[in-house]
C-alpha positions in Angstrom: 0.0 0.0 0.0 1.2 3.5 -0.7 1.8 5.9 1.6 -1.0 8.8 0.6 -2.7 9.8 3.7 -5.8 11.2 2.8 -9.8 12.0 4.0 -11.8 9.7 5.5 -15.6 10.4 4.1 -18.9 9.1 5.7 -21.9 9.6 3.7 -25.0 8.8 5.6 -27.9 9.9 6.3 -28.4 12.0 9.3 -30.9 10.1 11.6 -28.2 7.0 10.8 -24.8 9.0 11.6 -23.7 7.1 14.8 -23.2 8.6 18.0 -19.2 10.7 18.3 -18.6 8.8 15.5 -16.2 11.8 14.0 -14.3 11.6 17.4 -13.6 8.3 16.9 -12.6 8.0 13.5 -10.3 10.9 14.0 -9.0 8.8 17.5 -8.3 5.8 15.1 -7.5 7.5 12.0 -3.9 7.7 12.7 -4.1 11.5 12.0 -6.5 11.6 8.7 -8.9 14.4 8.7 -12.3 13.2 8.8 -15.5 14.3 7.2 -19.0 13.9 7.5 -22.1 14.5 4.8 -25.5 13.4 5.1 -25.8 15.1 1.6 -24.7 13.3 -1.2 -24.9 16.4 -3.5 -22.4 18.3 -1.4 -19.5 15.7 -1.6 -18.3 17.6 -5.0 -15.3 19.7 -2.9 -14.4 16.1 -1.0 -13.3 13.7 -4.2 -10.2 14.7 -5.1 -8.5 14.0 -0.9 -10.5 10.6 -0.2 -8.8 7.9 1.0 -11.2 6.0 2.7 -15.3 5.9 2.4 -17.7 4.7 4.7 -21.5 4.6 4.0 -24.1 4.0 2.0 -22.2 4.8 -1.3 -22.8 7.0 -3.7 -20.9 4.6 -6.6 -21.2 6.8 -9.6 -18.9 9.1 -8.1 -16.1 6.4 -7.3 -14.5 6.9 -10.5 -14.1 10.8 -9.6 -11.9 10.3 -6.1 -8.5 9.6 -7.7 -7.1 8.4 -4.3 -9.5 6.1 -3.2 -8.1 3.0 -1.6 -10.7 1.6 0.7 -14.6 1.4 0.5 -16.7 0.3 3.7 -20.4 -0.5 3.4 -22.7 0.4 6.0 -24.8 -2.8 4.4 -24.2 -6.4 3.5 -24.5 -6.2 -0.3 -22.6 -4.3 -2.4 -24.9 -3.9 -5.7 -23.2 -0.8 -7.1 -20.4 -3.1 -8.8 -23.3 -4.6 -10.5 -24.5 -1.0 -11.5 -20.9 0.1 -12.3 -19.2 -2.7 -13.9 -16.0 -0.7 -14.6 -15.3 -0.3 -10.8 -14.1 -3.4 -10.3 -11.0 -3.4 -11.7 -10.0 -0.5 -9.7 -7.7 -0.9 -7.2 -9.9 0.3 -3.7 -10.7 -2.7 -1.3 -14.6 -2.9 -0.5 -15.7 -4.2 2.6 -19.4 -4.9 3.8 -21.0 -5.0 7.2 -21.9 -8.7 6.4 -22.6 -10.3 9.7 -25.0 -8.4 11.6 -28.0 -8.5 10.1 -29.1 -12.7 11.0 -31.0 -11.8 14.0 -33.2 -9.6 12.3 -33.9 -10.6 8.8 -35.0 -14.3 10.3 -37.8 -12.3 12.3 -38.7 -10.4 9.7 -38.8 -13.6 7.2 -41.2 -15.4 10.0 -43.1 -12.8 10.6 -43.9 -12.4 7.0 -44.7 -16.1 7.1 -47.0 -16.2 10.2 -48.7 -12.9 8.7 -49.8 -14.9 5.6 -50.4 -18.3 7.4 -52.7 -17.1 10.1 -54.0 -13.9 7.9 -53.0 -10.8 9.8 -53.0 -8.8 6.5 -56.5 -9.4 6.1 -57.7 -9.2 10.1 -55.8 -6.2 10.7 -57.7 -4.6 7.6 -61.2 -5.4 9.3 -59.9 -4.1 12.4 -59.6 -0.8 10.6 -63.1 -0.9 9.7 -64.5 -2.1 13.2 -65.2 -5.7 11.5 -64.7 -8.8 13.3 -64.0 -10.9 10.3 -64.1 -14.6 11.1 -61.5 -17.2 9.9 -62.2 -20.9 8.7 -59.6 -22.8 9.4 -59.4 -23.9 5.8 -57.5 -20.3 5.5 -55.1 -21.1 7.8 -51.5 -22.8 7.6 -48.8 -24.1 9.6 -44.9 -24.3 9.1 -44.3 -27.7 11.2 -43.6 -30.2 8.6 -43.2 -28.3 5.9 -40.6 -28.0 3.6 -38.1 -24.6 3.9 -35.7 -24.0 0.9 -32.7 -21.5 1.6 -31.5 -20.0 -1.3 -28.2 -18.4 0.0 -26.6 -20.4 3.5 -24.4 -17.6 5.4 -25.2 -16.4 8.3 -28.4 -14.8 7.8 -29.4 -18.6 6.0 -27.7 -19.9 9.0 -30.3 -18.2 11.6 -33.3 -18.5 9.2 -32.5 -22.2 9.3 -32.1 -22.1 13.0 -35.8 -20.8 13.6 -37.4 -22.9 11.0 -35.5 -26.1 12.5 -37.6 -24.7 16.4 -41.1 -24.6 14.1 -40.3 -28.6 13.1 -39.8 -27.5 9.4 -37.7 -29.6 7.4 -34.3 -27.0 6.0 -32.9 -27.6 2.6 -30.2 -25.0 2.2 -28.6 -23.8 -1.0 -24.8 -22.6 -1.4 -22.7 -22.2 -4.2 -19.4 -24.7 -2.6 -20.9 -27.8 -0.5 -18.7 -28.6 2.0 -16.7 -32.6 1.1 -17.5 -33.1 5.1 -21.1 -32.4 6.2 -21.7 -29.5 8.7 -23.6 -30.8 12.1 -27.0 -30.2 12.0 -30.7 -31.1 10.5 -30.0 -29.1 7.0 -29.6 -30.5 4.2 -27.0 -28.6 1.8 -26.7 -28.5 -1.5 -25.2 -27.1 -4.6 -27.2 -24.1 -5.9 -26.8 -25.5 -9.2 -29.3 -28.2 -8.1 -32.1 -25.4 -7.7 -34.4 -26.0 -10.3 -34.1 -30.0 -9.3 -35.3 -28.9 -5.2 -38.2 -26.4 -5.8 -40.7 -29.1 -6.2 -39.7 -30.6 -2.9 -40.4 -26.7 -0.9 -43.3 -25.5 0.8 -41.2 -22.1 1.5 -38.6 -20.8 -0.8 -36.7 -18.2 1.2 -34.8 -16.1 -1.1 -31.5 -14.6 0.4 -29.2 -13.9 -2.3 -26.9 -11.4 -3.0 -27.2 -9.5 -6.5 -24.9 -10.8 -8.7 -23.9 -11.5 -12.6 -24.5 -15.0 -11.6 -27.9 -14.2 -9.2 -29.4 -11.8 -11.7 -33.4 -13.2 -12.3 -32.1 -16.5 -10.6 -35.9 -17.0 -10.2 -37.8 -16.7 -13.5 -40.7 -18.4 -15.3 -38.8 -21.5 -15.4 -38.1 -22.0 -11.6 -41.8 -20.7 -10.6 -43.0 -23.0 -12.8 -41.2 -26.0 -10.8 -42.6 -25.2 -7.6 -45.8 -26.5 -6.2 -48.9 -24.4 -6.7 -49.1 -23.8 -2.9 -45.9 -23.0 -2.2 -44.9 -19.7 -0.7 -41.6 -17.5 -2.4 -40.2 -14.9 0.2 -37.4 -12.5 -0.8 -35.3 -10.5 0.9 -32.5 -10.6 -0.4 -31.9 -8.4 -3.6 -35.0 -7.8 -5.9 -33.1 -8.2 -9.5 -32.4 -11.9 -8.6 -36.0 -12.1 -9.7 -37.8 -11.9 -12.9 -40.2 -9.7 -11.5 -42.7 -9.9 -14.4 -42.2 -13.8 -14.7 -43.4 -13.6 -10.6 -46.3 -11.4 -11.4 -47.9 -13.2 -14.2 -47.4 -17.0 -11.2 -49.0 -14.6 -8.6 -52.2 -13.5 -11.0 -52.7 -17.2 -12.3 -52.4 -19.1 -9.2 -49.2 -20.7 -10.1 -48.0 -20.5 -6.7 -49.4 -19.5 -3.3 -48.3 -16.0 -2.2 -45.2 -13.8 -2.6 -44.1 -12.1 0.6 -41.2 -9.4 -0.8 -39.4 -6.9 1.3 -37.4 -6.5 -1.8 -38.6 -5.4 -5.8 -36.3 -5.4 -9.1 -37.2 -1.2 -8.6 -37.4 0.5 -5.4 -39.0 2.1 -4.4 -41.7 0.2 -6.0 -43.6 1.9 -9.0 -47.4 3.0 -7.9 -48.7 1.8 -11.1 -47.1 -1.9 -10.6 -49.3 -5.0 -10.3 -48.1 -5.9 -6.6 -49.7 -3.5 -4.9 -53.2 -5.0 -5.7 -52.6 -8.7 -5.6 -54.2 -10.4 -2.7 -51.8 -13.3 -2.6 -48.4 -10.6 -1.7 -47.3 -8.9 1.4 -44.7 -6.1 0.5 -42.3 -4.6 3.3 -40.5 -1.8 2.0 -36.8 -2.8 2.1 -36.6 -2.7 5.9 -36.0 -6.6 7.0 -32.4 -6.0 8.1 -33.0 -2.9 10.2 -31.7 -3.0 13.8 -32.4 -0.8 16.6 -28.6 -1.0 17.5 -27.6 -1.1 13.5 -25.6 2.1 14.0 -23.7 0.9 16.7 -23.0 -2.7 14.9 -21.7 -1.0 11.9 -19.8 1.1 13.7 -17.6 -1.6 15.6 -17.1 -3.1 12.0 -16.0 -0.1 11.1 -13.8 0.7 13.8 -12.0 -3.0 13.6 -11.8 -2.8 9.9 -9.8 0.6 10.4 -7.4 -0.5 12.6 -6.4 -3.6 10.4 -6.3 -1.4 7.4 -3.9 0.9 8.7 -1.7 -1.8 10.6 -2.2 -3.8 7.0 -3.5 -6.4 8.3 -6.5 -8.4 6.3 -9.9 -6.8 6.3 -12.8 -8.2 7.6 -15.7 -8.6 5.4 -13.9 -8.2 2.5 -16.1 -8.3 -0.9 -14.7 -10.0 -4.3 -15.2 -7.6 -6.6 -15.9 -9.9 -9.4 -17.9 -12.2 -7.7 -20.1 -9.5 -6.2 -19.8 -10.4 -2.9 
């Protein structure tokens, strides 16, 4: 690594700057000056000293900060070198906060599930209009016994698999490397190559990929049309990894259950598209791996990752540019 000692450049937004996070940076910046903006339209006068960037990103001006050596995410997926192709042969590290967002994103996945198995969405409508709406129990569901299919087996797959394993579901997870010697436990891994093969076999498809070349519309016509009519697909993982249209067109002729999305191919999600009005989806607006203490956990990700890159030690977290991840 050279020797350039340059800015170090947060861009968030202001109700998600942490707490003296300046002071700290500064206290374990070995001397770089450091600067905050919760306005990404202000960061013009900033490009031309950066060093180091911390954030959400703003990737299309990457190419304009000429000493940029070291990108860290305040998220887990790093989508702009999908957006921006050319970035990733330049030669700044990226690093992600991968790792603290398991806990979370499983509640959020099972409380989407237990919403459309015991039918808040509708109940909670009624209650809005001073209805007691009664429920046969022919419109109810339960997850014991059922069949859960992880597409994506790190640590948030890890957690979801966890929970599903305490409802007595049965946990087929999905990876791209299966390990030769089996990992303890009640899942069953497998190659994601093998996708199209399990989706007959899930009652839940629990979509937690990344957005990659490889992951782009990874669900399409094809794989919906391999899963059983009553299964349930759930994504929160990156909305381009499905063919969103392909999804619409199961959804409005019964081709499978119910989509439960916290993600869409465009956010925020259009007003004039189909979702909105399809009784068989439940749409969260991109907020599953929101944490009360996210701040903070980025923060001490942050903070370790700084010290290691100016002692030159390996980063933590570190993101393959080409892979996406």
């Amino acid at each position: 690594m050279d020797q350039y000692k340059g800015t170090i450049l947060v861009t968030l937004p202001a109700d998600r700057v942490p707490p003296d996070i300046e002071k700290q940076l500064q206290q374990a910046g070995d001397g770089r000056d450091v600067r905050i903006r919760t306005d990404t339209t202000t960061l013009e006068p900033d490009l031309n000293t950066v060093e180091i960037l911390m954030g959400f990103v703003p990737w299309h001006l990457l190419p304009r900060m000429p000493h940029l050596r070291w990108v860290q995410l305040w998220s887990a997926g790093a989508d702009g070198l999908q957006q921006y192709p050319e970035l990733k042969d330049r030669p700044f590290k990226v690093t992600s906060t991968s790792g603290i967002h398991g806990q979370q994103l499983a509640e959020h996945i099972f409380g989407l599930l237990l919403a459309w198995n015991r039918r808040f969405p509708a109940i909670f409508a009624a209650q809005s209009q001073h209805e007691w709406r009664y429920v046969t129990a022919e419109e109810t569901a339960v997850l014991m016994g059922k069949t859960m299919l992880i597409l994506g087996y790190g640590v948030i797959g890890k957690k979801t698999a966890q929970v599903a394993l305490a409802f007595g579901m049965r946990v087929i997870a999905l990876r791209r490397s299966v390990p030769e010697v089996p990992e303890p436990g009640d899942v069953r891994i497998e190659s994601i190559r093998n996708l199209r093969a399990l989706l007959p076999e899930a009652d839940v498809v629990v979509n937690i990929l990344p957005y990659t070349q490889e992951t782009a519309h990874i669900i399409g016509a094809a794989e919906l049309g391999a899963m059983k009519r009553t299964s349930l697909y759930v994504n929160v993982g990156r909305g381009p990894t499905t063919d969103e249209k392909a999804l619409i067109e199961a959804l409005q002729t019964k081709r499978i259950a119910a989509a439960l999305l916290d993600v869409t191919e465009i956010e925020p999600l259009p007003r004039d598209s189909p979702l909105w009005d399809l009784d068989n989806v439940i749409l969260t607006s991109h907020y599953a791996g929101l944490h009360p203490d996210y701040s903070a956990l980025a923060m001490e990700i942050a903070l370790d990752n700084l010290g290691r890159y100016i002692r030159g030690e390996p980063l933590r977290n570190l993101v393959d540019k080409h892979q996406g991840y």
